[in-house]
C-alpha positions in Angstrom: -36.4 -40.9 49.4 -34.7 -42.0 52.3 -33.0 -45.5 51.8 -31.2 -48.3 54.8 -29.3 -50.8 54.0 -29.0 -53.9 56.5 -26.7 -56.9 56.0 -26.5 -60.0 57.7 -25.3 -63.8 56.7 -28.1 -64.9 58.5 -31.8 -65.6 57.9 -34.0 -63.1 56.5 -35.5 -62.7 60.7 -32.1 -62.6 62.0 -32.0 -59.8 64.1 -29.8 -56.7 63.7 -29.1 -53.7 65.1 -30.0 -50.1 64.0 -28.8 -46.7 65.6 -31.4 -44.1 67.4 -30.6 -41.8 64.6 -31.5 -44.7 61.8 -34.8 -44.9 64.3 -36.0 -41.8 64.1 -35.4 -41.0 60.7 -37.6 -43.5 59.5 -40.1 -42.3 62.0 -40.0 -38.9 60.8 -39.7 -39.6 57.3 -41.7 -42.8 57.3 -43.7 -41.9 53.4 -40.3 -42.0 51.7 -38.2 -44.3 54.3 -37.4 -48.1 53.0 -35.2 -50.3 54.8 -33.3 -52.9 52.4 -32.7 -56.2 54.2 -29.4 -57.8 52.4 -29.5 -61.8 54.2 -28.2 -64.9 53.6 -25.1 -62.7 52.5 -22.2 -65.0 50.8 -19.0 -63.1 51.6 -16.9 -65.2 49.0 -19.6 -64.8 46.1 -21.1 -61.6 46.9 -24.2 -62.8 46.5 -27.6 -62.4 48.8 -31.0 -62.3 49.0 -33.3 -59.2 49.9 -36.6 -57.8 50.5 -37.5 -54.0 50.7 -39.8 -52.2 54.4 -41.4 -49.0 53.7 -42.2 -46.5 57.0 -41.6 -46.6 60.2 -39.2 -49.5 62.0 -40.3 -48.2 65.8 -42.3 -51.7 65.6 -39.5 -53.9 65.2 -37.1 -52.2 67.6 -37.5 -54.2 70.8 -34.7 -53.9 73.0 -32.6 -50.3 73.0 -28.8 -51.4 72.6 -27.0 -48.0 72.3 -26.5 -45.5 75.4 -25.0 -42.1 75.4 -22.1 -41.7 77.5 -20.8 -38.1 79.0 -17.7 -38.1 80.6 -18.3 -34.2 81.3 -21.3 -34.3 83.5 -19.5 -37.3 85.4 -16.7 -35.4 85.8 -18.2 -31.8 86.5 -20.4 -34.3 89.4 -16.9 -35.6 90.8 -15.5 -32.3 91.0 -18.5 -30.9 93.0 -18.7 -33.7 95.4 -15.0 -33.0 96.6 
């Protein structure tokens, strides 16, 4: 069983972010994969609501956030344009 845990102190459909590797984890292990949505998180009580996703989240990821930077192919570029 593969288990995420998302807070926010928003509404349950307030969006949030998730990493490629979160992504394809629950793509490749989609039968035992649940995402736990902590919301309407009170900081001061420690108190929120929930609700449980089993499978896949590829159909809620909309918008890719995250990019992989490489400082050694811009560099190794650099050198062999001088």
């Amino acid at each position: 069983m593969y288990i995420e845990v998302k807070t926010t102190l928003g509404t349950e459909d307030s969006s949030f972010f998730i990493s490629a590797n979160e992504l394809e984890k629950s793509e490749l292990y989609a039968e035992n994969y649940y995402l736990y949505r902590v919301y309407e998180f009170d900081m001061k009580n420690v108190q929120g609501k929930y609700s449980v996703r089993k499978g896949s989240l590829e159909d809620l990821c909309l918008i890719p956030q995250t990019y992989r930077v490489d400082l050694k192919e811009k560099n190794a570029n650099e050198e062999s344009d001088n």
